[in-house]
C-alpha positions in Angstrom: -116.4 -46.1 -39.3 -113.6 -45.4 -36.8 -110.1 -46.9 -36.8 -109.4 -47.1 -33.1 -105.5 -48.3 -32.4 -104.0 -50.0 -29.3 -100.3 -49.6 -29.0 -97.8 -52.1 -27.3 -94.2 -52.7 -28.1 -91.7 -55.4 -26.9 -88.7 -54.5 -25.1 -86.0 -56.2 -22.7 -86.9 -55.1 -19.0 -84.3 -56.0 -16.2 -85.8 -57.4 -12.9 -86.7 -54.7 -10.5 -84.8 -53.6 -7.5 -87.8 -52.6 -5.6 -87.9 -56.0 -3.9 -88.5 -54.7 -0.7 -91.3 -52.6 -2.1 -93.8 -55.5 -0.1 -90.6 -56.9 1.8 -90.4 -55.0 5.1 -87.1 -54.0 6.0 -85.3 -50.8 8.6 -86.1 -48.3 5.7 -89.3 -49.1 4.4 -90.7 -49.6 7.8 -89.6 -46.2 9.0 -91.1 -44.6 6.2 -94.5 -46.6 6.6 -94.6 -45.7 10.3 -94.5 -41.8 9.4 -97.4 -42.4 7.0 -99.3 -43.8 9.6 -98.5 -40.2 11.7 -99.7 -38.1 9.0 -103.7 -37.4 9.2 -105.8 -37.5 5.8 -107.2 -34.3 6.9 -103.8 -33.0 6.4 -103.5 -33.6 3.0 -107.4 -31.7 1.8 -106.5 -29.4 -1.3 -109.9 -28.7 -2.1 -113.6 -27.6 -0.2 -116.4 -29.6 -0.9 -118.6 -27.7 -3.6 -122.3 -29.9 -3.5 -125.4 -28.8 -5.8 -128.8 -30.1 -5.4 -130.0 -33.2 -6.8 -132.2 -31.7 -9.4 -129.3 -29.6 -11.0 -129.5 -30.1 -14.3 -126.7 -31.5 -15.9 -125.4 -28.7 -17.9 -125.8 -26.3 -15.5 -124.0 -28.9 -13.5 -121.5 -29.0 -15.9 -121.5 -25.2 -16.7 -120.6 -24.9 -12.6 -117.3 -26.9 -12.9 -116.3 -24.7 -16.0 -117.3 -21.3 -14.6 -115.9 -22.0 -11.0 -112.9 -24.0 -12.4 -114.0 -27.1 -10.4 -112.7 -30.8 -10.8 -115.7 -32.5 -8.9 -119.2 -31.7 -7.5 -120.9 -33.4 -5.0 -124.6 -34.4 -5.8 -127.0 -33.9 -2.8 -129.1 -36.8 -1.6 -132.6 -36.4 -3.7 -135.1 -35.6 -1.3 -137.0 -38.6 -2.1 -134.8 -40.7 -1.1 -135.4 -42.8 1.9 -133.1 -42.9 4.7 -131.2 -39.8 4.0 -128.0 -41.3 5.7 -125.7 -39.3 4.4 -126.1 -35.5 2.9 -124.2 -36.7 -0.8 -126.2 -39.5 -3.4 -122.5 -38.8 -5.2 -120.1 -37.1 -7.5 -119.8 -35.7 -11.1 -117.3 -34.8 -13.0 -116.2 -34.8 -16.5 -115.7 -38.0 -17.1 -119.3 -38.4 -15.8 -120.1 -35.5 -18.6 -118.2 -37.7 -21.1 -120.1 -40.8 -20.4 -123.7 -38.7 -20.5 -122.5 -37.3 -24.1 -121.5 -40.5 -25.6 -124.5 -42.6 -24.3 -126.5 -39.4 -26.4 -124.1 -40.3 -29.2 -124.7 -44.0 -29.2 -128.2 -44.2 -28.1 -130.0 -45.4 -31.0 -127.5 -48.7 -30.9 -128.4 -49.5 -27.1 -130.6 -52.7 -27.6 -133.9 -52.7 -25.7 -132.5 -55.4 -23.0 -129.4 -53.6 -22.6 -132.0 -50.5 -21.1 -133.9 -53.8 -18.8 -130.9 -54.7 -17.1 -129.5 -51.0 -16.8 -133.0 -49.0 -15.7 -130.9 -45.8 -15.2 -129.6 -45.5 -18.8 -133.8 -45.6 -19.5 -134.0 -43.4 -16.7 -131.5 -40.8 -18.0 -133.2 -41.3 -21.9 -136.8 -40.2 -20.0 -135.9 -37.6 -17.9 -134.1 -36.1 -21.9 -137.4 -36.4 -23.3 -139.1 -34.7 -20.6 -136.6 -31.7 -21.0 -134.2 -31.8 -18.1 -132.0 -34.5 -16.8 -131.0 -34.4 -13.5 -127.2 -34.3 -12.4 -127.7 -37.3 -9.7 -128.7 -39.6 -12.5 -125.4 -38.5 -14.3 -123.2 -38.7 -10.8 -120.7 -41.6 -11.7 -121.7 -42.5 -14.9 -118.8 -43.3 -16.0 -118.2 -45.8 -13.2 -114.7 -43.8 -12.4 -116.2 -41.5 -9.6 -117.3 -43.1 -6.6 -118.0 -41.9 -3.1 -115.4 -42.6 -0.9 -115.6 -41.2 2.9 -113.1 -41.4 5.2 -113.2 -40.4 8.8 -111.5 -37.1 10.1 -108.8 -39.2 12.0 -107.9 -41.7 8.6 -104.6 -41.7 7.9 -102.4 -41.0 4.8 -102.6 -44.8 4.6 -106.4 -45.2 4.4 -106.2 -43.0 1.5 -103.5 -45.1 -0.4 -105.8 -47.9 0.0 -108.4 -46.1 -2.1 -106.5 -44.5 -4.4 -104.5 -47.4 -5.0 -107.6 -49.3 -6.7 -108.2 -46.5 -9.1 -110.5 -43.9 -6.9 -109.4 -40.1 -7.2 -110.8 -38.2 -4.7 -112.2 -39.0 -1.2 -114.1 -37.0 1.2 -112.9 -36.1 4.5 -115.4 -36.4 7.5 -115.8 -33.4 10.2 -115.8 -35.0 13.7 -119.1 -35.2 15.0 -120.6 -31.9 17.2 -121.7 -34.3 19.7 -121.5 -38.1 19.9 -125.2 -38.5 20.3 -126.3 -36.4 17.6 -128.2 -37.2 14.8 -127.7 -34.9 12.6 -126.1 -35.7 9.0 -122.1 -35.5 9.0 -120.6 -32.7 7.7 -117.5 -32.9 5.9 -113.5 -30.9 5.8 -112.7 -31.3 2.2 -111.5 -33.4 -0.5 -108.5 -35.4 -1.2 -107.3 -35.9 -4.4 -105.0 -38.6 -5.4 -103.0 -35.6 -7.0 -102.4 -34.3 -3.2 -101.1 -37.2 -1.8 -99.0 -37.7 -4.8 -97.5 -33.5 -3.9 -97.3 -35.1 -0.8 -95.4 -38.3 -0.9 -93.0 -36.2 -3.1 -92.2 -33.5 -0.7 -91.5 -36.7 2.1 -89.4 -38.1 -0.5 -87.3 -34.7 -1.0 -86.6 -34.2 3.0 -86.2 -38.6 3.8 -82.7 -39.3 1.6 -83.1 -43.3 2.1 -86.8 -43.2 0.2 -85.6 -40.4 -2.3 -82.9 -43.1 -3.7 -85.4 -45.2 -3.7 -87.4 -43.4 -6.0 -84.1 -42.5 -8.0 -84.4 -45.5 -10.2 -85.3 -45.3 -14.2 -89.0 -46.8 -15.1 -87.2 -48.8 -17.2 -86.8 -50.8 -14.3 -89.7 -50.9 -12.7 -91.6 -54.5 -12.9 -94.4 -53.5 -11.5 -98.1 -54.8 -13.0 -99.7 -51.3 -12.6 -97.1 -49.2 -14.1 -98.0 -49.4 -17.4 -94.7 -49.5 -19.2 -94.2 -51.7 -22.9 -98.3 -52.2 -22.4 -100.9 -51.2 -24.7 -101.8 -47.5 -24.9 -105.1 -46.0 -26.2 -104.9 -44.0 -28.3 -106.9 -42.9 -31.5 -105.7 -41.4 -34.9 -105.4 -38.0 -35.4 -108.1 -38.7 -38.3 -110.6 -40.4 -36.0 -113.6 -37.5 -34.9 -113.4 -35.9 -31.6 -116.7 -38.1 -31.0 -114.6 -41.4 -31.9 -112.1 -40.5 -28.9 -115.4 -39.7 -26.3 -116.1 -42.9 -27.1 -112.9 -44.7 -26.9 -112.7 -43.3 -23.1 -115.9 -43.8 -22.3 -115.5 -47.6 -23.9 -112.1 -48.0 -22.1 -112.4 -46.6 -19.1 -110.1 -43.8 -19.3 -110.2 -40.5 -18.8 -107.7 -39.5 -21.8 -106.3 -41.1 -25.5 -103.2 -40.3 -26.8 -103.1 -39.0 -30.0 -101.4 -40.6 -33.0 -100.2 -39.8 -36.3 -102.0 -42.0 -39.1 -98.8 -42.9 -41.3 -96.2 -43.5 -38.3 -97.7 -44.3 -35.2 -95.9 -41.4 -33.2 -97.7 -39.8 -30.4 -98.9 -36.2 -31.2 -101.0 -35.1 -28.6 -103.9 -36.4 -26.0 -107.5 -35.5 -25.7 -109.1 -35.9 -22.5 -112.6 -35.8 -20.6 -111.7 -32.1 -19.3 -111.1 -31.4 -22.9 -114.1 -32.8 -23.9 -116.1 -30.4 -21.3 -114.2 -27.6 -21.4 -114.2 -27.4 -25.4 -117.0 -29.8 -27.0 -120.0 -29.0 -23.8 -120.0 -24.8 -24.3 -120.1 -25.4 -28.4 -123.7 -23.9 -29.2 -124.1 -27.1 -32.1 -123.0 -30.5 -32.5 -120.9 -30.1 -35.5 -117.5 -29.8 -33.4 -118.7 -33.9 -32.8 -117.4 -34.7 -35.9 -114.0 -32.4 -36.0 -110.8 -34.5 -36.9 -108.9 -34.6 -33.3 -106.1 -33.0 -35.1 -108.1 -30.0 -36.2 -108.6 -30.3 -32.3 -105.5 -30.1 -30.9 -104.3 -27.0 -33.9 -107.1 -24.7 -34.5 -109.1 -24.9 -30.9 -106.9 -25.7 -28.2 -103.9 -24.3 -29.4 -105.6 -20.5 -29.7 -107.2 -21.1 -26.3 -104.0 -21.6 -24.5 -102.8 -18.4 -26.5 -104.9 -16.0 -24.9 -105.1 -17.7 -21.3 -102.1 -17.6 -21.4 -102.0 -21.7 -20.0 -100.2 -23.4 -22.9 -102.4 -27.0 -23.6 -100.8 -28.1 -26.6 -97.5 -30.0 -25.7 -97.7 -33.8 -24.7 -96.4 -34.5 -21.3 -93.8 -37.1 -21.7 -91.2 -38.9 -20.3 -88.8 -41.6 -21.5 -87.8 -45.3 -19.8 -84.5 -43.8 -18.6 -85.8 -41.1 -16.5 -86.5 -41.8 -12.3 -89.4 -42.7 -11.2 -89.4 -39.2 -8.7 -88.4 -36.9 -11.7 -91.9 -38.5 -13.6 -93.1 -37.9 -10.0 -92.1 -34.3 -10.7 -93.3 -33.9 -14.0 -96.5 -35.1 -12.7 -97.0 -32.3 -10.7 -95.4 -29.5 -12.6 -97.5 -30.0 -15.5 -100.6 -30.6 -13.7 -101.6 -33.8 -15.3 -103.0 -37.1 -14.6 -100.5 -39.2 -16.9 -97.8 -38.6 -18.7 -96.7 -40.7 -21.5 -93.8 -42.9 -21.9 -91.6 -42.5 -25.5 -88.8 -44.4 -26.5 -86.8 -41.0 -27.6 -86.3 -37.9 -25.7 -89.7 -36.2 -24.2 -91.1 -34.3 -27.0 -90.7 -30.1 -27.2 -93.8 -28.3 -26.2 -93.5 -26.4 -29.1 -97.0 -26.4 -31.1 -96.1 -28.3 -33.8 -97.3 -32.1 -35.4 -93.8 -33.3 -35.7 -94.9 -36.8 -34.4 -91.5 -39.1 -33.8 -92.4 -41.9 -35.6 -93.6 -45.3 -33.8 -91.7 -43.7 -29.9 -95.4 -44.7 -27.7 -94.8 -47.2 -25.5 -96.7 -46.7 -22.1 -98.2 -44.3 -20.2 -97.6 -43.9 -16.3 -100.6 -42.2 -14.3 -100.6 -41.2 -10.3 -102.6 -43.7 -9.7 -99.7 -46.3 -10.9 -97.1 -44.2 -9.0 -99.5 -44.4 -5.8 -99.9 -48.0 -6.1 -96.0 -48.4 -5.6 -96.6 -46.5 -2.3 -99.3 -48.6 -1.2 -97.5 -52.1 -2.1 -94.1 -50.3 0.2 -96.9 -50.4 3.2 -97.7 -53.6 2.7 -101.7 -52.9 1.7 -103.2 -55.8 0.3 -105.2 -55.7 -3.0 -103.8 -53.2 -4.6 -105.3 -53.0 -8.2 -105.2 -49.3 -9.8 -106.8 -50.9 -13.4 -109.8 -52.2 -11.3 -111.9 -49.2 -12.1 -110.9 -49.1 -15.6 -112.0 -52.6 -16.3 -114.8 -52.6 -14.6 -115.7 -49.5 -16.9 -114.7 -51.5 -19.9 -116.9 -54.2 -18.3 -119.9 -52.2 -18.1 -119.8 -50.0 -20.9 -122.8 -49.1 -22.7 -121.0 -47.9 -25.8 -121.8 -50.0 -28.7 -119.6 -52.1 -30.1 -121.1 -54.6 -32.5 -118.2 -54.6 -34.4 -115.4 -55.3 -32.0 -114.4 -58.2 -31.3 -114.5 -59.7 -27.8 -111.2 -58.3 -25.3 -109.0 -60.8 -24.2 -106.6 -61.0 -21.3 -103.7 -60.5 -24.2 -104.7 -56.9 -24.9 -102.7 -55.5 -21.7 -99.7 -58.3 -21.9 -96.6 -57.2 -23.0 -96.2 -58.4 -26.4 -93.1 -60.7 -26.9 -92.7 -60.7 -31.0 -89.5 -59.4 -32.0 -90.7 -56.3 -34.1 -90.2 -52.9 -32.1 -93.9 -51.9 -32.2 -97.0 -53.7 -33.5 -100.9 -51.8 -33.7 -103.1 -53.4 -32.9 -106.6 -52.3 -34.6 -109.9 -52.5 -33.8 -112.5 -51.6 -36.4 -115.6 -50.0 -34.2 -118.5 -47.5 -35.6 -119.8 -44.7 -33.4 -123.4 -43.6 -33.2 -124.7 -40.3 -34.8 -126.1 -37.3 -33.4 -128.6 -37.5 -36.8 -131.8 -37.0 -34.0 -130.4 -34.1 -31.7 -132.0 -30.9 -32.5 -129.3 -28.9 -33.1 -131.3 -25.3 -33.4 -131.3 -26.1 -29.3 -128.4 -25.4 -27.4 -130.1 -27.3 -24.4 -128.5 -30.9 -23.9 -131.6 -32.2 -22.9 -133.3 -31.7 -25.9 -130.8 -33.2 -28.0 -131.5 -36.6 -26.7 -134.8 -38.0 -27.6 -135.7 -41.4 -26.4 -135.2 -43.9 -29.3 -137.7 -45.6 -31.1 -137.2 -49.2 -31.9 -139.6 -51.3 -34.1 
């Protein structure tokens, strides 16, 4: 049985003075009109790599770790009827995650559960049979739809996606001839991590938007930056299998990392993690390795001879600018960075885990959402992914009780932090064959009575 902890903490916050974020003005409408200049297109940072339907899912997997990929694109399967467009979808390793933890937790998915989802049967079948395709895998996780834009979309057409949670999009090629028929090709694919590089180099050349963005997070009000909000996180006790299943539950693509006795943030463990590190294992045993073990024995080492160091936790605190987390954002090449009440821990690889200082995480989706609310675009949500995730998990969780609305407000007691705990079990990998390296064969079809 797993302790799983959600962290929130009360704190003053001042009203914002990004009013004019949605309240036009000379400033914000200049900057809007230059976004509207600035072609998608412009902003691709990465070909489109596509494998066939019928790829299997590790050697789908085993592609983005040997090519150092972020995404595939899964081909349309030849049997399906139209073939309107060349990609059925995308996979990453949050898809990888979800396919692991629905091995993990299979024997717990009741036999309704599998009626109303036919894919999760689907995926169990094709296990059985020795080889499950990557399109039944391709956004399993529910955080990796396909999104297509047209070659003349706009930087503002993507902040309307990636503003509701989406990370990448795919870029149309204009068509060879307007009366072909021919399936479209595409230029690329945008991450939200481009147009975040982006936005910050306008910022650094447009003074009026850079002291705009010069303003602590302390005082930002808005709903998606998640500031003095609860964090998920796990213990540093909890199995590397409890956190795969606290993302995959939660609809995140990393936890934080906490100490048991104080609360302080030690680390994260994320999807990447999980298929860089736990997919190449040849058994299932690293399943069950404390995340702390994690974080000291394997991915310390393996920073050591890459020379990439993956131990420190990215950090920032309430007092720094809102462009200088924009910064860090980049420099450090991650998604999120976590917000402590002290100063940003050292990346030096030690567990010296300032006690109780979590107390929010901000991610580039949150920072893009600001952009999209400055050009005025309506229904911007960057949690919408995430809860529908949480909505349509297929983790179990007989023993948690029901998610209310209070879990994400800011709590208003007077203590500094309270934990909020949730008592959850995790399913076993007691039925994977683990003489078999092949994932495939590690997930038999359960048997209920």
């Amino acid at each position: 049985m797993s302790m799983r902890k959600r962290l929130s903490v009360s704190s003053p916050r001042s009203e914002s003075p990004l009013v004019f974020a949605t309240t036009p003005n000379a400033d914000s409408e200049e900057w809007v009109s230059a976004w509207k200049a600035v072609l998608a297109k412009d902003v691709i940072d990465s070909p489109v790599v596509a494998v066939d339907a019928e790829t299997s899912v590790e050697d789908a997997c085993e592609h983005l770790l040997s090519k150092n990929l972020e995404c595939l694109a899964i081909r349309t399967p030849q049997h399906s009827s139209p073939k309107a467009t060349p990609f059925y979808g995308l996979f990453d390793f949050a898809d990888v995650n979800a396919f692991l933890t629905l091995a993990a937790t299979r024997h717990k998915i009741p036999p309704e559960e599998l009626r109303e989802k036919p894919r999760l049967q689907e995926i169990l079948n094709a296990a059985q049979d020795g080889k499950v395709p990557a399109y039944l895998v391709s956004n399993l996780s529910d955080k990796n739809p396909l999104e297509v834009l047209p070659h003349d979309a706009t930087v503002i057409s993507l902040l309307s996606i990636f503003a509701r949670g989406t990370h990448r999009v795919l870029i149309q090629a204009p068509p060879a001839n307007e009366d072909s028929d021919s399936a479209p090709s595409y230029l690329g694919l945008v991450s939200d991590r481009a147009l975040l590089s982006w936005f910050t180099s306008y910022a650094q050349r447009t003074p009026t938007l850079l002291r705009f963005l010069s303003v602590p997070l302390s005082s930002l009000s808005l709903p998606s930056l998640h500031l003095y909000t609860s964090v998920v996180a796990a213990k540093a006790s909890d199995s590397v299998l409890d956190a795969m299943q606290l993302m995959s539950e939660e609809g995140v693509s990393s936890v934080a990392v906490v100490d048991d006795e104080t609360g302080g943030v030690l680390s994260a463990v994320s999807v990447t993690d999980v298929g860089k590190i736990v997919v190449p294992a040849q058994n299932n045993q690293i399943l069950g390795t404390p995340l702390q073990q994690l974080v000291t024995r394997i991915k310390e080492p393996d920073g050591s001879t890459d020379g990439v160091d993956k131990f420190p936790v990215y950090s920032v605190t309430p007092n720094n600018t809102l462009i200088y987390t924009m910064q860090k954002l980049l420099a450090t090449n991650a998604h999120r960075v976590f917000v402590t009440e002290e100063s940003p821990m050292s990346s030096s690889p030690s567990f010296s885990a300032i006690p109780n200082n979590l107390c929010g995480i901000v991610s580039v989706v949150d920072v893009l959402s600001l952009f999209a609310r400055i050009a005025n675009i309506t229904d911007v949500d960057p949690t919408r992914m995430q809860r529908h995730r949480r909505a349509s998990s297929t983790s179990s969780s007989d023993s948690r009780p029901p998610r209310s609305s209070g879990d994400f407000v800011r709590s208003r007691s007077n203590s500094r932090t309270s934990l909020q705990r949730r008592v959850g079990s995790v399913g076993s990998f007691e039925g994977f064959q683990a003489s078999s390296s092949r994932w495939a064969d590690r997930v038999p079809v359960p048997e209920y009575e």
